[in-house]
C-alpha positions as CSV (number, residue, x, y, z in Angstrom):
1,X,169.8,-158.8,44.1
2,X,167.7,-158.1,41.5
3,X,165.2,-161.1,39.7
4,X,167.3,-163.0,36.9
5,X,165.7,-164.7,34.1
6,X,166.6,-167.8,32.8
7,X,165.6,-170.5,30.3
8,X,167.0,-174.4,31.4
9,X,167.0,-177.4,29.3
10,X,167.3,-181.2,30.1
11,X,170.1,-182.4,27.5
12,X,170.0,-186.4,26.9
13,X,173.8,-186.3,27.1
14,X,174.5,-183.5,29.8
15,X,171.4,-183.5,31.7
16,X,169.9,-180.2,33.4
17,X,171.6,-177.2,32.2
18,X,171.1,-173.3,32.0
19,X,170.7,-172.2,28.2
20,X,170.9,-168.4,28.6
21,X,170.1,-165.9,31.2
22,X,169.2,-162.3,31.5
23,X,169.7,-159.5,33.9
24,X,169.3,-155.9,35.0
25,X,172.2,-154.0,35.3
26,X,172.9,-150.2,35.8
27,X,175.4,-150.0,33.8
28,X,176.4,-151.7,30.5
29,X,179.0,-154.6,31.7
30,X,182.4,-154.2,30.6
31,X,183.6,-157.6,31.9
32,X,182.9,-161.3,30.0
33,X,180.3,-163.4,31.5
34,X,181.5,-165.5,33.9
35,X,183.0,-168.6,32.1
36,X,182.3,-172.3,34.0
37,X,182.6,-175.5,32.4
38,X,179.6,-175.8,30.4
39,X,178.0,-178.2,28.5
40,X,178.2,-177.9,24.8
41,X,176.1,-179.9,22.1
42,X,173.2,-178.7,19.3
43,X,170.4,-179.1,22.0
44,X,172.5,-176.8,25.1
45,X,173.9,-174.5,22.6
46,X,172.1,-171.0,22.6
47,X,174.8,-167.4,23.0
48,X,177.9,-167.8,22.3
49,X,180.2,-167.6,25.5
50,X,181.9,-164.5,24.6
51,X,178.8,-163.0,23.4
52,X,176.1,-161.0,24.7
53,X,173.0,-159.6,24.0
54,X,172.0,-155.7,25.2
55,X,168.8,-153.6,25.6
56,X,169.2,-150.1,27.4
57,X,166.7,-148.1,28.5
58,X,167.4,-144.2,30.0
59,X,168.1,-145.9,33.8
60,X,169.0,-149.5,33.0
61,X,170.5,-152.2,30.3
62,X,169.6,-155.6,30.4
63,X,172.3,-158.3,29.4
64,X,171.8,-161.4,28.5
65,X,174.1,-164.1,28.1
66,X,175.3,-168.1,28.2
67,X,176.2,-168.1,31.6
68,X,175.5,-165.0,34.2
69,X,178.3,-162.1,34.5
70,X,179.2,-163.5,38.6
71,X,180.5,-166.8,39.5
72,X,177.9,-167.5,42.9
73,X,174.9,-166.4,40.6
74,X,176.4,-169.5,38.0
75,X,176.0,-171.4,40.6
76,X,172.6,-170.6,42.0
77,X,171.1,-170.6,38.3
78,X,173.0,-173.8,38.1
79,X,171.1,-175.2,41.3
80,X,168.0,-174.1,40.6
81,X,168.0,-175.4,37.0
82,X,168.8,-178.9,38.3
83,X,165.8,-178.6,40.9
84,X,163.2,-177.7,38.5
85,X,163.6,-180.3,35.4
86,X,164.2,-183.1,38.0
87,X,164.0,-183.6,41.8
88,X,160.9,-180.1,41.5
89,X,158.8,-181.5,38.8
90,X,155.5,-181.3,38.3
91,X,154.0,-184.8,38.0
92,X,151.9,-184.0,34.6
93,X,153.2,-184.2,31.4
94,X,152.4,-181.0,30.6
95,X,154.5,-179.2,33.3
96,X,153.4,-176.5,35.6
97,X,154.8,-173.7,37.7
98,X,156.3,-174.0,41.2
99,X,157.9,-172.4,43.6
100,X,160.6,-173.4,45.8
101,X,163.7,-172.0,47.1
102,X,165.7,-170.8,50.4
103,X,167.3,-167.8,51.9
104,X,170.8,-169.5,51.1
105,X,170.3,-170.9,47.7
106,X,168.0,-167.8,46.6
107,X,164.0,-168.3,45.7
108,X,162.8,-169.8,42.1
109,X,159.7,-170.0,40.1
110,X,160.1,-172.0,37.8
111,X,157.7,-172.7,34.9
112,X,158.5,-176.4,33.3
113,X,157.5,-176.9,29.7
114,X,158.0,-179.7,26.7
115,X,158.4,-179.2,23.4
116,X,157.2,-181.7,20.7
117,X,160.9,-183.5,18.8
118,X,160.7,-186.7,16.7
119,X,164.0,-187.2,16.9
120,X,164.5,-186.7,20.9
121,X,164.0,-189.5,23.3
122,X,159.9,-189.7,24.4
123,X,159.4,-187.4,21.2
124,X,159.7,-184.2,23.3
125,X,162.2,-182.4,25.0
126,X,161.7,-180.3,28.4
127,X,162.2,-176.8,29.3
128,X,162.0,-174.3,31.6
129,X,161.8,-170.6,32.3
130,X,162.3,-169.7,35.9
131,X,163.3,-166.0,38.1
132,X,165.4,-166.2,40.8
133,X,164.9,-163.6,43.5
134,X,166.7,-162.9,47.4
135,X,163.1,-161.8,48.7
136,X,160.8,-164.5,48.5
137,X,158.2,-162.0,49.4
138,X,158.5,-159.6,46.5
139,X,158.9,-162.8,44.2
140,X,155.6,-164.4,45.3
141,X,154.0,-160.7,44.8
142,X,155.4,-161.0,41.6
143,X,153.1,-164.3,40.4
144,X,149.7,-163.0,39.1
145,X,152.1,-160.3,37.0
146,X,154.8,-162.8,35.7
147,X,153.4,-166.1,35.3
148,X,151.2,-165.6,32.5
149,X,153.5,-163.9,30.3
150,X,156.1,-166.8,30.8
151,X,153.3,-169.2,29.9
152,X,152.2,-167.4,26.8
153,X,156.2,-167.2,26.2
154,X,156.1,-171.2,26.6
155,X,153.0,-171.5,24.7
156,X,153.9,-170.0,21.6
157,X,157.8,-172.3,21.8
158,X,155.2,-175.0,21.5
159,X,153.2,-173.9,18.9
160,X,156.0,-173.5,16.6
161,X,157.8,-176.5,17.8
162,X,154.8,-178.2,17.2
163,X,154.1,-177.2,13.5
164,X,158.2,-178.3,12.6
165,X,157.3,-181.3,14.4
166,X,154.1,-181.8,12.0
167,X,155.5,-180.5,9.0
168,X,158.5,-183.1,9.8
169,X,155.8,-186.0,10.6
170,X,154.2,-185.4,7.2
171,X,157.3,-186.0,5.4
172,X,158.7,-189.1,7.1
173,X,157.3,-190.4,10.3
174,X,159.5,-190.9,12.6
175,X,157.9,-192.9,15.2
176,X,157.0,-195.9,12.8
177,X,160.6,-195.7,11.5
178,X,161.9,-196.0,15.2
179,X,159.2,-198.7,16.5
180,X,160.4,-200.7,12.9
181,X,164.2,-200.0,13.5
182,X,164.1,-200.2,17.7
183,X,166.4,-198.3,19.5
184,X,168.4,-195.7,17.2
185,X,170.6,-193.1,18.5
186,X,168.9,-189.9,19.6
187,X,170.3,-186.7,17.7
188,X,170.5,-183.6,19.7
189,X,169.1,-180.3,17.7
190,X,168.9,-176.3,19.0
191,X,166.1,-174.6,20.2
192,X,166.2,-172.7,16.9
193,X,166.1,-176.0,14.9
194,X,163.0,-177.3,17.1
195,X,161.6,-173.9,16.7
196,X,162.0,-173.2,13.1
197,X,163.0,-169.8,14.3
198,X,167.2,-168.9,13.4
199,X,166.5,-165.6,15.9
200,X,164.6,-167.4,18.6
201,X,167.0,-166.4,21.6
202,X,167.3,-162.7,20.4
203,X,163.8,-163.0,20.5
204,X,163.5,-164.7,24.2
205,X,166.2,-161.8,25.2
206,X,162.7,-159.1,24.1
207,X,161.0,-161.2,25.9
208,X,162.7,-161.3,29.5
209,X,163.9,-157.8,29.0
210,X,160.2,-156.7,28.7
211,X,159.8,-158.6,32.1
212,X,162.4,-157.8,33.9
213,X,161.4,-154.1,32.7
214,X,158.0,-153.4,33.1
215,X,156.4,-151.8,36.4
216,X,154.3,-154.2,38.3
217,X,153.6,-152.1,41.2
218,X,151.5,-149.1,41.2
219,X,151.5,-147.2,44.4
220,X,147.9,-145.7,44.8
221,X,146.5,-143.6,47.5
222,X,143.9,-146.1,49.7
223,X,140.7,-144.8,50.8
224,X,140.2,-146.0,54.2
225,X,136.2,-146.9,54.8
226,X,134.9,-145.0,57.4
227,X,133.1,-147.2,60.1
228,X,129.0,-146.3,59.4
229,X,129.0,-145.3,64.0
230,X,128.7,-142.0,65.6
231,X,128.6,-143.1,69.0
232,X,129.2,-140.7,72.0
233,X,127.6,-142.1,75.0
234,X,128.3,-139.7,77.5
235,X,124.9,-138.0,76.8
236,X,123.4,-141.2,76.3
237,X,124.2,-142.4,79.8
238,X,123.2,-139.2,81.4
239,X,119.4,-140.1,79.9
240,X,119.8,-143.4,81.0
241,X,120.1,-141.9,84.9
242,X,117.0,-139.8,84.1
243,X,114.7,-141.7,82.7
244,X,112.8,-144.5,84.4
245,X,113.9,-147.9,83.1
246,X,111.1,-148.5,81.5
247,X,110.9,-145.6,79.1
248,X,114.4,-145.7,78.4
249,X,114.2,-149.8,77.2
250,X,111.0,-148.7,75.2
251,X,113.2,-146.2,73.4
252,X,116.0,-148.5,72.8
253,X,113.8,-150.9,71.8
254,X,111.8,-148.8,69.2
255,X,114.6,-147.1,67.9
256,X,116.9,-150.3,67.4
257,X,113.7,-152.0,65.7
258,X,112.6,-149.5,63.1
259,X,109.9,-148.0,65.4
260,X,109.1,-144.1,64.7
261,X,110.2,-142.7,67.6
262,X,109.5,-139.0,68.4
263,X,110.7,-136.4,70.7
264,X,110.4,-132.1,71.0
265,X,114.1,-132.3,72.0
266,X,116.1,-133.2,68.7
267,X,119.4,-133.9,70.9
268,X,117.6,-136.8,72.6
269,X,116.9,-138.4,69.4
270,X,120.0,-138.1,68.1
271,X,121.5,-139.6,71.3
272,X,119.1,-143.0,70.6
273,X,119.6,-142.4,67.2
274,X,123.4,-143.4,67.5
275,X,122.5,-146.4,68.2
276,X,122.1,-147.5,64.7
277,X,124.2,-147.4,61.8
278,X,124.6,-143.2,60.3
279,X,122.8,-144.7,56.7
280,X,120.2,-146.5,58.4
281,X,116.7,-144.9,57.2
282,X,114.5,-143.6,60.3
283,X,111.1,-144.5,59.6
284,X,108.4,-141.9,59.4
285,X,105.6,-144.2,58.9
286,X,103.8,-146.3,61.2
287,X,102.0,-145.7,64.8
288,X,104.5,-143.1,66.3
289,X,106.4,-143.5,70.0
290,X,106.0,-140.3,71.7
291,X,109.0,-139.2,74.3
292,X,107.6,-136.5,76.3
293,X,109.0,-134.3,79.1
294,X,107.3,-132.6,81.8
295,X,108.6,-133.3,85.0
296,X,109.8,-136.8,84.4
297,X,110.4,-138.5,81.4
298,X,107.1,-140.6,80.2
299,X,106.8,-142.5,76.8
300,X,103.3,-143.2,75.1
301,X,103.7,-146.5,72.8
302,X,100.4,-148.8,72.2
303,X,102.7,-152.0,72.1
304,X,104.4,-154.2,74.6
305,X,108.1,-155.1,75.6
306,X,109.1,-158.8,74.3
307,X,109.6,-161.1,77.5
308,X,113.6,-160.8,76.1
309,X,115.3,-158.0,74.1
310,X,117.4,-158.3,71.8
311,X,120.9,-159.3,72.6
312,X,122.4,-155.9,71.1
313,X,119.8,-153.7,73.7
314,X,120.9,-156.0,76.6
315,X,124.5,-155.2,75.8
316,X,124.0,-151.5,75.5
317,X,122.4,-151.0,78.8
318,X,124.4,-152.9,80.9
319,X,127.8,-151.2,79.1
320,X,125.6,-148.0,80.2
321,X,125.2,-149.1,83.7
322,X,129.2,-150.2,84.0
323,X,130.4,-147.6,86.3
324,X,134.5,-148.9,85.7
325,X,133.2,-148.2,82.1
326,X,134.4,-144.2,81.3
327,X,133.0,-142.1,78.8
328,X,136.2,-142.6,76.4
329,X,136.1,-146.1,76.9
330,X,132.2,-146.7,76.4
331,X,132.5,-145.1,73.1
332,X,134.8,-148.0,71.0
333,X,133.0,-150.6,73.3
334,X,129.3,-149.5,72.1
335,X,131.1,-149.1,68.6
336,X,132.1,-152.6,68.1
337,X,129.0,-154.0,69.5
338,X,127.2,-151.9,66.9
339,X,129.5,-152.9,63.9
340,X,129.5,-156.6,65.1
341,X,125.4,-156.6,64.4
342,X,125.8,-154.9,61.0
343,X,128.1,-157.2,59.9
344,X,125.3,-160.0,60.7
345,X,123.2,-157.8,58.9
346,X,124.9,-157.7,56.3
347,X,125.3,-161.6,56.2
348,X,121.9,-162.0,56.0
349,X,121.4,-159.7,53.3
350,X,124.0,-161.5,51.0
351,X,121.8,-164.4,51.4
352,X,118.8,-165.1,49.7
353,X,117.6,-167.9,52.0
354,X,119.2,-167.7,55.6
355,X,118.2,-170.9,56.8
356,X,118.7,-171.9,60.6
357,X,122.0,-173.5,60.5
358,X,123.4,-169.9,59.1
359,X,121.6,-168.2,62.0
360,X,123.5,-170.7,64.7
361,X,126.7,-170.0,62.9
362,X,126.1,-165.7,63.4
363,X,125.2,-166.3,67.0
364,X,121.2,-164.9,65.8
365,X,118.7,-166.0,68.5
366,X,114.5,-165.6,68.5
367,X,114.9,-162.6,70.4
368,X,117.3,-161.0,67.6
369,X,114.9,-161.0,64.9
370,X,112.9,-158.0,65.3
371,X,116.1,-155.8,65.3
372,X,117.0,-157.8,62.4
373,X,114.2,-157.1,59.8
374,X,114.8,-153.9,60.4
375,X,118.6,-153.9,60.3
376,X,118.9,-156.3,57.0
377,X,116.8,-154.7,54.6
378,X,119.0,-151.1,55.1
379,X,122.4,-153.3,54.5
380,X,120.7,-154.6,50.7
């Protein structure tokens, strides 16, 4: 079923009722609006029951009328009108907009509104504007799209209704004259009376053809990121095997931790290279880390090892050194322990002043730091 727009009022004599409603149809109807029972006094009174208003477009018209053109969807918008100016209220004076709804009775949102009367018990009267949908999904979809043009509808009911309402105050007020006289007989008045508009509901029919008419979805192609990790380990494994473990931790360590590391053999960079993120800057400066091959692997690096690496080097080598590991699956295992560090990288460089309850929270230990100052400055 396709969303129905309504407007509801709370009569002092009948109590909740629909006022008018407007729908899509493919076709211009050729059958009377369904004709219940209805409630009929100045303040309920808006199309005629044997009228209807019509807007066509090249694929659709849009009808609106007293009461809706089926019988079940009378008594849905009948339902529904009940639940939002009474048992669904919102507890401020000003209204609001709910939800509520089932799969039975259909889903609502319903946007409750008063509008200022001097003659009308309290000195206002209370409205509403609510869609009814089938699919509660597509109607909550529908809520950063359709509720603030049914509050700027509301809005400007009140703003006229409001300058009547003056204008009428000016001339006579009637809330001393009540007070004086105590508890006269309330007189019931249209929407176009409280308005000081005659065309009001021809104009609330432009209005919720306009809404139930215009596009709200736009179906755009999505870019999917690409993860910042080349990672095939195979390679990377095979150097582990070769290379004493000492050189191979020193080259880990200085490549994870911004070190210049240097090689003849451009393939064995880029293996150790993977182990950072693609954009990652290689440093050029700084006392270089020579990896040298003659007939075993040697490294020549002035510094020394930290008593504990960092947790993403520990994780690395013993994925390395998992024999049940395969090539295939090392590859999205050595991935996500890479993207999990960015993303605390990243953290960090979102905040100005990490303090140490932040690092607890990211899982960041002593021993992390050095891979971090190098890590969180390339994520800025």
């Amino acid at each position: 079923m396709d969303a129905v727009l309504f407007l509801g009022h709370f009569c002092e004599s009948h109590g909740p009722c629909v006022m008018l409603c407007t729908q899509k149809c493919k076709e211009e109807p050729q059958q009377s609006p369904h004709s219940l029972t209805v409630p009929w006094c100045e303040s309920c009174q808006s199309v005629d029951l044997d009228l209807a208003l019509v807007s066509k477009s090249d694929k659709f018209c849009y009808v609106t009328t007293r009461t809706p053109l089926q019988q079940d969807l009378a008594f849905l918008l009948k339902q529904a009108i009940v639940r939002s100016l009474s048992c669904e209220e919102e507890p401020s004076k000003e209204g609001g907009t709910l939800y509520f709804g089932d799969n039975e009775r259909g889903h609502i949102i319903s946007h409750t509104f008063s509008l200022q009367d001097s003659l009308a018990r309290g000195f206002h009267r209370k409205y509403s504007i609510s869609m009814l949908m089938k699919d509660k999904i597509h109607l909550l979809n529908l809520w950063p799209s359709i509720i603030p043009p049914i509050k700027e509808i509301a809005s400007e009911l009140q703003e006229k209704a409001a300058k009547v309402n003056g204008a009428e105050q000016i001339q006579c007020s009637q809330r001393a004259a009540r007070q004086a006289q105590g508890s006269p007989g309330h007189q019931a008045r249209s929407l176009p009376q409280l308005t000081g508009e005659p065309a009001i509901f021809a104009h609330l029919h432009m209005w919720f053809t306009w809404l139930l008419s215009c596009e709200r979805f736009v179906e755009k192609p999505v870019t999917i990121p690409k993860i910042p990790i080349q990672c095939s380990p195979g390679y990377l494994r095979n150097l582990q095997k070769e290379m004493a473990d000492d050189v191979f931790r020193v080259a880990c360590y200085c490549v994870l931790t911004g070190m210049c590391l240097q090689c003849d053999d451009e393939t064995v960079l880029a293996a150790f290279r993977q182990l950072i993120p693609t954009y990652f800057k290689v440093p050029t400066t700084g006392p270089p880390v020579k990896l040298i091959k003659r007939d075993i692997w040697k490294i020549e690096w002035t510094g020394v090892l930290p008593n504990k690496l960092p947790t993403l080097q520990t994780d690395v080598e013993e994925a390395l050194k998992n024999e049940n590991l395969t090539n295939e699956m090392l590859e999205p295992h050595l991935s996500s322990l890479i993207l999990h560090w960015l993303n605390v990288a990243k953290s960090l460089s979102w905040t100005p002043n990490p303090d140490h309850n932040l690092l607890q929270a990211l899982g960041i230990n002593k021993h992390d730091l050095p891979l971090l100052t190098y890590w969180t400055p390339n994520c800025k």
